[in-house]
N, C-alpha and C positions, 0 to 999 in steps of 0.2 A: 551812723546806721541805727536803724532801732535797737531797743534794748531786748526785744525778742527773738532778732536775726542771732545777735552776739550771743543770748545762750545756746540757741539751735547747733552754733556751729562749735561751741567752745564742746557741745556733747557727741558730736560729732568726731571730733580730734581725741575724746576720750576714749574713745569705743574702739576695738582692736579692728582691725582692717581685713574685710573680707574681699578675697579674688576669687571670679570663674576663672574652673579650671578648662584648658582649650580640649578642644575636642581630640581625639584618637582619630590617626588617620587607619586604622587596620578593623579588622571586622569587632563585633561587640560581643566575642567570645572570653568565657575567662581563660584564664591561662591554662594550658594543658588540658582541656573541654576537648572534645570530638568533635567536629564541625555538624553546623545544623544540616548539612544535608551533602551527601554522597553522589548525586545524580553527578554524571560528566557535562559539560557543556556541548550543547547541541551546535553543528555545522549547518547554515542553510543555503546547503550550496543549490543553484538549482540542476544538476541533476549532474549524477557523480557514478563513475558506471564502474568496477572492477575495483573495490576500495578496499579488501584484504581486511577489513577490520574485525575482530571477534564482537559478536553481541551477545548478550546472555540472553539466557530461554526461560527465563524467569525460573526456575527454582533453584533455592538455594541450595547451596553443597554439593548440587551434579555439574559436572563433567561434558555435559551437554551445551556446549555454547556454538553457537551458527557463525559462519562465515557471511559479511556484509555482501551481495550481489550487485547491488545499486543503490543508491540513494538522491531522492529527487522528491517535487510534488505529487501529490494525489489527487485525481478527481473521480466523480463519478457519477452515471447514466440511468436513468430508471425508465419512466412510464411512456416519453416519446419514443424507445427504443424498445417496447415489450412486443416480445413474439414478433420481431424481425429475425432475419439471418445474420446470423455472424458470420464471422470470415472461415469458420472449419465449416459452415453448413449449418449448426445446431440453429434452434429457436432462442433468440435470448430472454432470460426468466432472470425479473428484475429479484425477487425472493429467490434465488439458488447464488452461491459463494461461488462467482466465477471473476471473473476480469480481462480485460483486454492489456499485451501487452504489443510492445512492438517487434521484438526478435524471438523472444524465448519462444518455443516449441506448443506445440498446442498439447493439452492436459499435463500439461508441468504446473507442480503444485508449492505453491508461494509464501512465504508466513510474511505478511504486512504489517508493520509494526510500528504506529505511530509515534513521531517523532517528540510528542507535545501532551501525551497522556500516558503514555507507553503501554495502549493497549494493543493486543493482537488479533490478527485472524488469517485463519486459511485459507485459500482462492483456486482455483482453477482456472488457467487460459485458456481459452475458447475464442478467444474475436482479437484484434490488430489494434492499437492505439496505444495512449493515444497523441493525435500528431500534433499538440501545442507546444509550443517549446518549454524547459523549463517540469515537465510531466512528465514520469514514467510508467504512469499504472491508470488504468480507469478502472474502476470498482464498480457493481454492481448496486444496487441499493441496500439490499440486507447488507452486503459485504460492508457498506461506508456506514452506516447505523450500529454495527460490534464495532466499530474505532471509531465512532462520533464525530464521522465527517457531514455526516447532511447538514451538521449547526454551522459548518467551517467553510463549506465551499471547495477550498485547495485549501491540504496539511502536506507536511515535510512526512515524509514516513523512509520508513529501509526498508528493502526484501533481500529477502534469507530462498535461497531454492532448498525443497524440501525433498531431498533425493533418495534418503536410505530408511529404512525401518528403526523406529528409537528414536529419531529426531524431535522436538518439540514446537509447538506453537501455543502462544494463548496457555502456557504451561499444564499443559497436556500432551500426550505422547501421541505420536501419529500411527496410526493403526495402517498394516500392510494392504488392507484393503483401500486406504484413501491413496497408495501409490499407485493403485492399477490405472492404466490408462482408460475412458469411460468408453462405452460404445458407440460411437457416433451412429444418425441416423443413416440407415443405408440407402443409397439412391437409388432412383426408380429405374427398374429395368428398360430399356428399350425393347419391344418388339421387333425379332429377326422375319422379316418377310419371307418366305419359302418360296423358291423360284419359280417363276409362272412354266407350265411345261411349253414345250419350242412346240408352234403348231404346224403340223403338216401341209404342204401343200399340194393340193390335188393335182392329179395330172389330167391337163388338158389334151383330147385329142388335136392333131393339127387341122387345122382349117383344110377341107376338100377345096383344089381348084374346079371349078366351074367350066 
């Protein structure tokens, strides 16, 4: 061998021997560290109806936590469906916090609560849907613009029914006036026609024979 290889490796063998240490199969936390993050792991079921689960209402330290009502996809309906009927009769207004569901009760008030940014908002039923599988809620356009669905398309979200006074959405407290039921437009009266009076018939004398 050359006489440059032999010293190369004679200083090699002098040199103390360094080993990679193998990797950690557990997270890259130090020991006894808080974990980087608290959030629970999301379920994407597509659509999960009577699920008992507590959610929080976002502020800390209260006592206010909602019961899960469903959980499924989201979508939602804007400018082809503006100023149609909905299924209670109203005009639908793509800018008002309403949505369609498919059972729950018309002006029953919803807290929607994304599965994926954990933002909220509040809704009102007014219209029936919607019927794709896998969906629980159609949202209004404002409605899906406060939880950042128009960039999304379908998100995973929860709903919370919003029944008693003090409950929260969007960590805000719901004021008793958002539980009243709204006014629907009242339908147009029909016209009772007044009974024509019965006309008399005259009396004819009889016919003289001839």
């Amino acid at each position: 061998m050359p006489p440059a290889t032999q010293d190369k490796d004679a200083d090699t063998a002098a040199a103390p021997a360094k080993r990679l240490l193998p990797l950690g199969r557990g997270l890259s936390v130090p020991p006894g560290a808080a974990p980087r993050s608290d959030v629970p792991s999301v379920r994407y079921d597509l659509a999960v109806s009577g699920t008992g689960e507590a959610l929080d209402d976002g502020v800390p330290g209260d006592d206010g936590s909602r019961e899960i009502f469903e959980r499924g996809g989201a979508s939602w309906y804007g400018i082809q469906f503006h100023q149609r009927k909905t299924a209670n009769g109203e005009r639908f207004d793509m800018g008002a916090m309403t949505a369609a569901h498919k059972t729950l009760p018309f002006n029953t008030r919803v807290c929607v609560r994304s599965l994926v940014n954990g933002s909220e908002v509040l809704v009102r039923v007014n219209d029936r849907g919607p019927f794709t599988p896998g969906r629980i809620i159609d949202l209004s356009r404002a409605a899906a613009d406060r939880i950042g669905l128009t960039s999304m398309g379908i998100k995973q979200v929860a709903l919370s029914v919003i029944d008693r006074e003090g409950m929260r959405c969007g960590g805000q407290a719901v004021a008793a006036d958002d539980l009243q039921p709204a006014l629907l437009p009242e339908a147009p009266t029909s016209r009772v026609r007044a009974p024509a009076p019965a006309r008399k018939r005259a009396a004819v004398p009889p016919r003289k024979r001839r």
